[in-house]
C-alpha positions as CSV (number, residue, x, y, z in Angstrom):
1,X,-26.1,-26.7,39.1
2,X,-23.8,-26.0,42.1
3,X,-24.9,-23.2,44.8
4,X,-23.1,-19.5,44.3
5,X,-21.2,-19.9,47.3
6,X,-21.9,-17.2,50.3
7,X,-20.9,-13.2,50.0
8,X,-18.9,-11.7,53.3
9,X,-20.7,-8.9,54.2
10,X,-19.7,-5.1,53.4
11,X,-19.7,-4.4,56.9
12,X,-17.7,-6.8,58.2
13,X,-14.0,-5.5,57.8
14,X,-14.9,-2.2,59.6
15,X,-16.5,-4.3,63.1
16,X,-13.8,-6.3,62.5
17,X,-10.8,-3.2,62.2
18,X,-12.8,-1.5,65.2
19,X,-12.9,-4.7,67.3
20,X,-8.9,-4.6,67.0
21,X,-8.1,-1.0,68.1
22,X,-10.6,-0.9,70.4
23,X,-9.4,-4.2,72.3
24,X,-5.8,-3.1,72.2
25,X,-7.2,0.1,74.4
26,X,-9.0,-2.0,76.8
27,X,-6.6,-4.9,77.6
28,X,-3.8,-2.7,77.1
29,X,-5.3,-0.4,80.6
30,X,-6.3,-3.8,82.2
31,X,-2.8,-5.6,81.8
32,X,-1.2,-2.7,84.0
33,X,-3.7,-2.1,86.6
34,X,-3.1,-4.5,89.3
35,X,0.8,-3.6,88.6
36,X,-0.8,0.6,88.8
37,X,-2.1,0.3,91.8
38,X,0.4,-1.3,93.9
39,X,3.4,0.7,92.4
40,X,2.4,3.9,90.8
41,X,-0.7,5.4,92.8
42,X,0.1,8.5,94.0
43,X,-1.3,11.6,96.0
44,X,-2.5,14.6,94.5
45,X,1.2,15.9,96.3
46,X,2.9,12.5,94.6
47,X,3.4,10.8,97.4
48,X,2.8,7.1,97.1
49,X,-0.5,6.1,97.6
50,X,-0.2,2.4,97.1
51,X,-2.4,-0.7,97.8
52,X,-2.4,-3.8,98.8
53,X,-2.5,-7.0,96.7
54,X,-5.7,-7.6,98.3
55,X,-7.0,-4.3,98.5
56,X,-6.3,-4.1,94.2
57,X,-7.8,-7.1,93.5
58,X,-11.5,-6.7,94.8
59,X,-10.9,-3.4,93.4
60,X,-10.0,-4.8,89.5
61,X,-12.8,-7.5,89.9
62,X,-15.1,-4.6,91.3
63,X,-14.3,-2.7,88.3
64,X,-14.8,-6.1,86.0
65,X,-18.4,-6.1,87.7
66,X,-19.4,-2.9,86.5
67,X,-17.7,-3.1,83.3
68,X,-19.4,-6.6,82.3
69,X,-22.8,-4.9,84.0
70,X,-23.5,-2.1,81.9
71,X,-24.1,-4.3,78.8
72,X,-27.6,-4.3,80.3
73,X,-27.9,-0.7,80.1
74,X,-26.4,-0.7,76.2
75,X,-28.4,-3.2,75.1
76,X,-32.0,-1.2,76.0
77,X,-30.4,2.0,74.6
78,X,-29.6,-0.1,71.4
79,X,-32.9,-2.3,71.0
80,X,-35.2,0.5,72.3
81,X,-34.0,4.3,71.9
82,X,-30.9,4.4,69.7
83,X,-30.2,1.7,67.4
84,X,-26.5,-0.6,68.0
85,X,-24.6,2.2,65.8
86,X,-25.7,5.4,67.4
87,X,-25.1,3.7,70.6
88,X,-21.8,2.4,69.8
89,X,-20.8,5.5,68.3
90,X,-21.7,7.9,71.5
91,X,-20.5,5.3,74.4
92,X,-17.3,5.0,72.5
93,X,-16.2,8.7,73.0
94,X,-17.7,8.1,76.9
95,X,-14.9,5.1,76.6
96,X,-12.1,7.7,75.6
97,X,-13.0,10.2,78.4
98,X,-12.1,7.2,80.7
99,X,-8.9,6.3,79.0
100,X,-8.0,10.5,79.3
101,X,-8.7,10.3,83.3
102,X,-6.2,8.0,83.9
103,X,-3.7,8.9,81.2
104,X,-3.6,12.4,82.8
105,X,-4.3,11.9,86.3
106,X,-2.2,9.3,88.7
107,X,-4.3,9.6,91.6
108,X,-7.4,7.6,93.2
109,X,-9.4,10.1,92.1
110,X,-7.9,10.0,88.4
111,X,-8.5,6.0,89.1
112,X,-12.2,6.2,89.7
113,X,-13.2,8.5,87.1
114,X,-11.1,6.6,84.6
115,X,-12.2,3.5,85.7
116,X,-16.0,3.8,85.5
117,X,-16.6,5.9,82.0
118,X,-14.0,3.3,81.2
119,X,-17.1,0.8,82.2
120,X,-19.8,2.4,81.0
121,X,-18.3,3.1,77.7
122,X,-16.4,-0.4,77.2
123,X,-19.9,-2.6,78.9
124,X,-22.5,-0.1,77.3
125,X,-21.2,-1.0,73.7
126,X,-20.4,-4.8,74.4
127,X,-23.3,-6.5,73.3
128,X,-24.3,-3.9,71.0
129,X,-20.9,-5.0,69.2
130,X,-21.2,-8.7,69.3
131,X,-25.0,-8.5,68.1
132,X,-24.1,-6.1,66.0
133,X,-21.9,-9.5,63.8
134,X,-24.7,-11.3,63.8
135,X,-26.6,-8.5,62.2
136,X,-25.0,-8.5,59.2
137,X,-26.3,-12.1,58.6
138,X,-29.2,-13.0,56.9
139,X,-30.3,-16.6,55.4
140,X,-28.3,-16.3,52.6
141,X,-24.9,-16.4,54.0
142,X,-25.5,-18.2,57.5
143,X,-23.0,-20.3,56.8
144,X,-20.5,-18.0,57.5
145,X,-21.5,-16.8,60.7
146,X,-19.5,-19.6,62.9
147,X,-16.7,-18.4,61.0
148,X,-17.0,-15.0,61.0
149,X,-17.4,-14.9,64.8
150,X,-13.8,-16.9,64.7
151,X,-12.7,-13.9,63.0
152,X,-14.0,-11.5,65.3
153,X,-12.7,-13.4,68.2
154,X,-9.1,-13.7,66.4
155,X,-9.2,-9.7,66.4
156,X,-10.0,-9.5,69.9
157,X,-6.9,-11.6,70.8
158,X,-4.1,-9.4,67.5
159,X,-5.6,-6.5,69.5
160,X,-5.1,-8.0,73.5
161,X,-1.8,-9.5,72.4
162,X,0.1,-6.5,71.4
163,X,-1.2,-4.4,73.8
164,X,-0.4,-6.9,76.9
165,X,3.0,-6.9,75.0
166,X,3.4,-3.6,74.6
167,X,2.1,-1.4,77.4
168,X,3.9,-3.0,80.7
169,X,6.8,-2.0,78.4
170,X,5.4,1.4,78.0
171,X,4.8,1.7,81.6
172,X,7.9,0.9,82.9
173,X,10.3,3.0,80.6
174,X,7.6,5.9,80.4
175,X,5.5,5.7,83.5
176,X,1.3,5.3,84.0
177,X,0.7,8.6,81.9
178,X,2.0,7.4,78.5
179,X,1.2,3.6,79.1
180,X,-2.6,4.7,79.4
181,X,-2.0,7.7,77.1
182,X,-1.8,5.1,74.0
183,X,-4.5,2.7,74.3
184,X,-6.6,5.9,74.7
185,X,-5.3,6.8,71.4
186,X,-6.1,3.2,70.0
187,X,-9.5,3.7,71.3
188,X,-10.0,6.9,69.8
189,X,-8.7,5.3,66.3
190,X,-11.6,2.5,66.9
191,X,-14.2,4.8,67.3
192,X,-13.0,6.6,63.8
193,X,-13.0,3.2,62.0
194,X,-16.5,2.3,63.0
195,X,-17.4,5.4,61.8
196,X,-16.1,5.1,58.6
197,X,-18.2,2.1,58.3
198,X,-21.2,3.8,58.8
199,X,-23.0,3.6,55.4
200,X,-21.5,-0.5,55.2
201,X,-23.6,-1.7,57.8
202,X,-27.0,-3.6,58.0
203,X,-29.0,-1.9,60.3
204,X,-31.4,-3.1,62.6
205,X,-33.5,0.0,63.7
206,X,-35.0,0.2,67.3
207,X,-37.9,-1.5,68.3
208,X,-39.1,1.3,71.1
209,X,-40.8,0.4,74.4
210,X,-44.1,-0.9,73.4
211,X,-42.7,-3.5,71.0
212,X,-39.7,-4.6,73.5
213,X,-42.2,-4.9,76.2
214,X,-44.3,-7.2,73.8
215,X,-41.2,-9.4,72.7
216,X,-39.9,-9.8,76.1
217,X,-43.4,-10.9,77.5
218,X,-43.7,-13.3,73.7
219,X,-43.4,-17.0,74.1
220,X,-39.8,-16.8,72.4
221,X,-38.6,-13.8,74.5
222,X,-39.7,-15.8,77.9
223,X,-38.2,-19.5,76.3
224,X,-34.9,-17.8,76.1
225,X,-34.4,-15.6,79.5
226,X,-36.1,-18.5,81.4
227,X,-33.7,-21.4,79.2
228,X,-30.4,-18.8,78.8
229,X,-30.3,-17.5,82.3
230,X,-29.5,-20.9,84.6
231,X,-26.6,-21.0,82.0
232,X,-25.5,-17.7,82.2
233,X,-25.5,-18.1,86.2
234,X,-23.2,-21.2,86.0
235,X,-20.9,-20.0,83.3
236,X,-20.4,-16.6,85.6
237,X,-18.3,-19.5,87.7
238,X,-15.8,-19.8,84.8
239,X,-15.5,-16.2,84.7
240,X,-14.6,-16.1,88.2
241,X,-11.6,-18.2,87.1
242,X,-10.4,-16.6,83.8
243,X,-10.5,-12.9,84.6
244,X,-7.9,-13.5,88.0
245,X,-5.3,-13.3,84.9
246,X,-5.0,-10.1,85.4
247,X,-5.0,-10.2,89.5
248,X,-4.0,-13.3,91.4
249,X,-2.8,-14.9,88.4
250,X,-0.1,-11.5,87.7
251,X,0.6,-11.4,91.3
252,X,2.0,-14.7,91.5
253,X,3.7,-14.4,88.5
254,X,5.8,-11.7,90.4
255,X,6.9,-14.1,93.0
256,X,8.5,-16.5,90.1
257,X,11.2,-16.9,88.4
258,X,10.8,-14.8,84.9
259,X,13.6,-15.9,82.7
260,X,12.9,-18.5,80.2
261,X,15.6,-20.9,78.9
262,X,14.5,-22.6,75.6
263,X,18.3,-24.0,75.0
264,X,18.5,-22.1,72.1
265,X,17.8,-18.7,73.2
266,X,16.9,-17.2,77.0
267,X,14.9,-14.2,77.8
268,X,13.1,-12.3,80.8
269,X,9.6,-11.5,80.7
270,X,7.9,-8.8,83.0
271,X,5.0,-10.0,84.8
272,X,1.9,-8.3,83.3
273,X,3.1,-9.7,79.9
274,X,2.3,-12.9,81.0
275,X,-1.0,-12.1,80.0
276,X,-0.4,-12.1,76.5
277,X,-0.2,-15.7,76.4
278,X,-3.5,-16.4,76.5
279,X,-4.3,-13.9,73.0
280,X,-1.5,-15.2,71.0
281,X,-2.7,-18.7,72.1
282,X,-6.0,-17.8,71.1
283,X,-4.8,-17.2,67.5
284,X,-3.7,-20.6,67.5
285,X,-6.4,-22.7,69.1
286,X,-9.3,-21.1,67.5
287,X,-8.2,-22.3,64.0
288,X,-7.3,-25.7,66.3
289,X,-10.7,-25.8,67.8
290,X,-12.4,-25.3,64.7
291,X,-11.1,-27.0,61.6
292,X,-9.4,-30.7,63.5
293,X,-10.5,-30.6,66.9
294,X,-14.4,-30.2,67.0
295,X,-14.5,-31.8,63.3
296,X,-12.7,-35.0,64.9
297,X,-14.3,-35.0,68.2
298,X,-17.7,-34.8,66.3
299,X,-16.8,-38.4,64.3
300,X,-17.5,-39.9,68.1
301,X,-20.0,-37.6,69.9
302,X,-22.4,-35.3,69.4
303,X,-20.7,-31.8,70.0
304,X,-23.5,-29.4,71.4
305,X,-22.7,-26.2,72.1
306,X,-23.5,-26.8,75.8
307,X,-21.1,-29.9,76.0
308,X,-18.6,-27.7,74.9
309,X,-18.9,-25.3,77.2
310,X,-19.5,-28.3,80.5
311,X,-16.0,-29.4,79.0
312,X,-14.3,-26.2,78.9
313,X,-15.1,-25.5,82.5
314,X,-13.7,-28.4,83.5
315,X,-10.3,-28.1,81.9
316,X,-10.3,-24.5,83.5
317,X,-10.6,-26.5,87.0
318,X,-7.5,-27.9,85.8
319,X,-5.4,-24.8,85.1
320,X,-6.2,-23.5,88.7
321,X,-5.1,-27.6,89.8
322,X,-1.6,-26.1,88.2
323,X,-1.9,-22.7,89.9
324,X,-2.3,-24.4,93.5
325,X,0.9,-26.3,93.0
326,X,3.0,-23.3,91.7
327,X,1.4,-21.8,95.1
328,X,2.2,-24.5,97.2
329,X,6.2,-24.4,95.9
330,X,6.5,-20.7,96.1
331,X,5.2,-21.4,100.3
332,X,7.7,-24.1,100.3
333,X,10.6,-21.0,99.4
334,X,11.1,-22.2,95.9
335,X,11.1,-19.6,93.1
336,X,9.5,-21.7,90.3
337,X,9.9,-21.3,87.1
338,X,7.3,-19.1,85.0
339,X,6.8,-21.9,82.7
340,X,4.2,-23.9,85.0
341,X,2.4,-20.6,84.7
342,X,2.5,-20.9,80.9
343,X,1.3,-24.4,81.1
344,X,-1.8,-23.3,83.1
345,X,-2.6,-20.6,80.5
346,X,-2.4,-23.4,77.6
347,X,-4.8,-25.1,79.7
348,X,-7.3,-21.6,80.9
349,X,-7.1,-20.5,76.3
350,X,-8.2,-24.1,75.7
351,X,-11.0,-23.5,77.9
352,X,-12.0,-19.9,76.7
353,X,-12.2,-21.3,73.5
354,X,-14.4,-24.0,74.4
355,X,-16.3,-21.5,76.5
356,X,-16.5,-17.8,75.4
357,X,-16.2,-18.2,71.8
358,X,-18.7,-20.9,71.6
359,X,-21.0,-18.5,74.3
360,X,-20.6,-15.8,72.3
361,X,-22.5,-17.4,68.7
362,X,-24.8,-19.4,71.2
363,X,-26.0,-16.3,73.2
364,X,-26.5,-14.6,69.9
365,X,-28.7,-17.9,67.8
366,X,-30.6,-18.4,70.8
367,X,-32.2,-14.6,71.0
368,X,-35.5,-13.5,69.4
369,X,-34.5,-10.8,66.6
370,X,-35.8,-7.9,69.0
371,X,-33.9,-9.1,71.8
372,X,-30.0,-9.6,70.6
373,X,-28.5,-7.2,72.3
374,X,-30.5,-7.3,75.1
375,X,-29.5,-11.4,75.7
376,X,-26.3,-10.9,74.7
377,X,-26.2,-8.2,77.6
378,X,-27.6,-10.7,80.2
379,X,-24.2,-13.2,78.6
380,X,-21.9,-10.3,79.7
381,X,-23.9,-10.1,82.4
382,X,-22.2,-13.6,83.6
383,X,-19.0,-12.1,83.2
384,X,-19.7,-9.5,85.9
385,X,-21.1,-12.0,88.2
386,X,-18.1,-13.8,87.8
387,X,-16.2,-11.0,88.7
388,X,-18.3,-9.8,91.5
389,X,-17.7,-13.7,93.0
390,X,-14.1,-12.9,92.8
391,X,-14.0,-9.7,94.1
392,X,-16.3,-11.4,97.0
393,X,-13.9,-13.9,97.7
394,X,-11.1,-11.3,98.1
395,X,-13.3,-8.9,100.1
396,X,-13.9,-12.1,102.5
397,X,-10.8,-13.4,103.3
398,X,-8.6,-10.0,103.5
399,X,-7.8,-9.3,107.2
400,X,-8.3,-5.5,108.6
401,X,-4.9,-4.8,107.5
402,X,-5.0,-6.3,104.1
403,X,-3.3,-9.5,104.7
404,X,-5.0,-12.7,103.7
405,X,-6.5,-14.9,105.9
406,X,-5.8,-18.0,103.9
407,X,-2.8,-18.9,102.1
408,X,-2.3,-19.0,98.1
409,X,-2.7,-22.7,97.6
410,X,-6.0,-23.3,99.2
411,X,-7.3,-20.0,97.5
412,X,-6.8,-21.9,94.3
413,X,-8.0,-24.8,94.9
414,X,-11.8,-23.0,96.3
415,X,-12.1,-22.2,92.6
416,X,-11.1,-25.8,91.5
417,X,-13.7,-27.6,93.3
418,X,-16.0,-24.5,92.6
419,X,-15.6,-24.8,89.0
420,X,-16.3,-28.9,89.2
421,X,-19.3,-27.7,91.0
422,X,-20.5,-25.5,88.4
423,X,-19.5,-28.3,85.1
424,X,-21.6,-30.9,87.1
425,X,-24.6,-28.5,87.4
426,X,-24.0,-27.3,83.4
427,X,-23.9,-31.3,82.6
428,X,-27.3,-31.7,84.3
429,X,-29.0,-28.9,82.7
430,X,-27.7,-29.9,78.9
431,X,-29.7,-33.0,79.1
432,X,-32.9,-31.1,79.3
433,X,-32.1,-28.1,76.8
434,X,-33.5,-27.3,73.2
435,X,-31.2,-25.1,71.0
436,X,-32.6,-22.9,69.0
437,X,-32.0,-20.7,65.8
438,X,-32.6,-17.0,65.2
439,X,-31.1,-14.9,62.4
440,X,-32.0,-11.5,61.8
441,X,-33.6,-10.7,57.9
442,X,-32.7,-7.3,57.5
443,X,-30.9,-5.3,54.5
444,X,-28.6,-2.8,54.9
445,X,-29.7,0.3,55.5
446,X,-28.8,4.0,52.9
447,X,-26.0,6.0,53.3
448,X,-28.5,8.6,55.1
449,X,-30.0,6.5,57.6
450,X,-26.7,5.5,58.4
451,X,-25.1,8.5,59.1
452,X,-24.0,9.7,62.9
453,X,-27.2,10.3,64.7
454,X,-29.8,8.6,62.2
C-alpha cells in the first residue's frame, strides 16, 4: 500500500502572498536609491542636494548593514518575548512608517528616517519570515520543504521583478514622492495579507529567557553557532559582490550604451531596471537548478549543500571578471553595449541560486528548534557584513572630494580575487563539516491564540 502523498500547509499561501507584496516594497525603494540620491535629493528650500557616486554608495551599503543587522534583534523578540507573528505583524507597520518618510519627504533628513525604520522593520521581520516557512513543517510533509522554499524564493524574485520594472518608471514620469509612495502601499497590502493569515499558521510560541539561555548554552545550540558562523563569515564575501547591483553595478550601467538590438525588435532600457534581470532570471534558474541541474550534477558527485554554495561563489568571481572588462572599455572611451552587463547578471542569478537559496534551507535544517530565528538572524547577519565590507571599500578609496582613488577596473577585480579567496577557504572548511537536520513538531495553533497580539 502506497504512502498518502504529503499535504501543503494551510499557511503557506498567505507567507507566500505576503512575501510578494512585501518584496515588491522593498526592492522597489532599493532599485531607485543610488539613482535618488544623486539626482533627486533636495533641501528643505528644494535646492539640490546631490551626492556623489561615491558618497551614495557607502551610504546604500551602510544602509544594507543595518538592514541585514537587525535580524538579530527580530529574531530574540520572536524566540523570546513575542512569538514570529506578533513580531512580524508590529515591525511591519514600523516598515511602512519608513516607506511614508521617504514618500513624503525629499530631503536627507526624509532619507534617514526613511531609511532606518525601513531597516529595522524590513531586518527585524527577516528571519522571523524565513523561519517562519520552516515552521509550518513537521515530519509528515518534510518532503516538501526544499520545494516550498523554491516557492518562497520564486515570490521574492515576481515581487523584485515588477517592482525593479516598474518604479524607475514611476520615478522618472512622477518623481521620488510617488515612486516611494507605491511600494509603501505594497507594503501596507503585505502586512494585511499576513494578517489575514493569522488563524492558518503553525505557531511556535516563545521560549522566554531562561529556556533561550539554556538552548544556546546546549550541546546543539553551541555545534551550530560554533559550525554555522566560519560559514556565515565567508559567505558575507559573496554578499559583498551581489548587493553592488544596486550601486556600482547601476552606476556603470549609466555609462553604457542602453538600447538593445535583438534583430527582431530594439528597445531602451533605463539603468535601475537593469536590476530586474536578476528576479526574472531567478524565476527561471530556480526550476533550472532544481529539477535538471542539481538532479544531473548529482549522477557524478556528491551535491552537499556547502559545495554548492563553494561553487556559487566562484562563478560570482566570474561575473565581476565581466564587470572589470566592461570597466576597462568604458576607460578606453568605448560606450559598450549593456548586454555584457546582462551576461554578468546571468552569471551573479546562477550564483545566488547556488548560494542564497541553498543558505537559506541550510541555515534553517541546521538550527535547534529554539533557535530558528535566532540562526537564521546570524545568516542575514552575513549579508550585512557583506555590505559593511562594501561600504568599507568605498569609504577607503574615496578622495576628500569624493573622487576615487582607484579606477573602475581594478575595483572589480579586488572583489574577484576576494571572492576566490573566500571559495578556497569555504572548500577547506566543507571537508571537515557535519550537516545536520532539525524540523520543528509543532501543530497549528486556534483561531484565538492566533489572533493580533496573542
Amino acid at each position: 500500500m502506497s504512502a498518502s502523498p504529503s499535504k501543503m500547509p494551510v499557511g503557506v499561501p498567505y507567507i507566500i502572498g505576503n512575501e510578494f507584496a512585501e518584496r515588491f516594497s522593498y526592492y522597489g525603494m532599493k532599485a531607485i536609491l543610488v539613482v535618488f540620491m544623486t539626482q533627486y535629493l533636495s533641501t528643505s528650500t528644494g535646492a539640490p542636494d546631490y551626492m556623489s557616486e561615491g558618497e551614495a554608495k557607502y551610504y546604500y551599503h551602510l544602509f544594507g548593514t543595518a538592514n541585514y543587522a537587525f535580524p538579530l534583534f527580530g529574531a530574540i523578540l520572536a524566540d523570546v518575548f513575542w512569538g514570529k507573528y506578533k513580531t512580524i505583524i508590529w515591525l511591519s507597520l514600523v516598515y511602512c512608517l519608513g516607506h511614508l518618510f521617504l514618500a513624503i519627504d525629499d530631503t536627507r533628513t526624509g532619507l534617514f528616517f526613511g531609511l532606518m525604520f525601513i531597516a529595522l522593520g524590513s531586518g527585524g521581520i527577516k528571519p522571523c519570515v524565513s523561519a517562519n516557512v520552516g515552521d509550518q513543517f513537521s515530519e509528515k510533509n518534510k518532503d516538501l520543504l526544499d520545494k516550498i522554499f523554491g516557492y518562497f524564493y520564486i515570490s521574492i524574485n515576481m515581487g523584485a521583478a515588477i517592482s525593479m520594472i516598474l518604479t524607475p518608471i514611476l520615478l522618472q514620469v512622477y518623481g521620488p514622492n510617488i515612486a516611494f509612495a507605491i511600494p509603501g502601499v505594497l507594503m501596507f497590502i503585505a502586512t494585511l495579507i499576513f494578517w489575514l493569515g493569522r488563524n492558518k499558521f503553525v505557531r511556535v510560541p516563545p521560549v522566554g529567557v531562561n529556556k533561550y539561555m539554556e538552548a544556546l548554552r546546549s550541546p546543539q545550540g553551541i555545534k551550530a553557532m560554533a559550525n554555522l558562523i566560519p560559514i556565515y563569515a565567508i559567505v558575507a564575501v559573496f554578499w559583498s559582490l551581489f548587493e553592488q547591483t544596486g550601486s556600482s553595478w547601476l552606476l556603470q550601467a549609466q555609462k553604457m550604451n542602453l538600447t538593445v538590438n535583438l534583430g527582431f525588435t530594439q528597445f531602451d532600457l533605463l539603468a535601475s531596471q537593469i536590476q530586474s534581470l536578476n528576479s526574472i532570471l531567478i524565476l527561471l534558474f530556480v526550476p533550472l537548478f532544481t529539477f535538471v541541474i542539481y538532479p544531473f550534477a548529482g549522477k557524478y558527485m556528491q551535491l552537499t549543500g556547502l559545495r554548492k554554495i563553494t561553487i556559487g561563489v566562484v562563478i560570482a568571481a566570474l561575473s565581476y571578471v565581466v564587470c572589470a572588462f566592461v570597466a576597462s572599455l568604458i576607460q578606453g572611451g568605448v560606450k559598450p553595449t549593456i548586454l555584457y552587463q546582462l551576461f554578468a547578471y546571468v552569471l551573479l542569478t546562477a550564483a545566488e541560486v547556488m548560494v542564497s537559496v541553498t543558505a537559506l534551507e541550510f541555515a534553517y535544517t541546521q538550527a535547534p528548534n529554539q533557535l530558528k530565528s535566532f540562526v537564521m538572524s546570524f545568516y542575514l547577519l552575513s549579508v550585512s557584513a557583506g555590505n559593511f565590507i562594501a561600504a568599507f571599500v568605498n569609504k577607503f578609496i574615496q578622495n576628500p572630494d569624493g573622487s576615487p582613488k582607484i579606477n573602475e577596473t581594478t575595483y572589480f577585480l579586488f572583489f574577484v580575487i576576494l571572492a576566490l579567496l573566500a571559495a578556497l577557504a569555504l572548500y577547506i572548511y566543507s571537508t571537515r563539516y557535519s550537516e545536520e537536520s532539525y524540523l520543528q513538531t509543532a501543530e497549528p495553533a486556534d483561531g484565538e491564540e492566533a489572533a493580533l497580539g496573542g
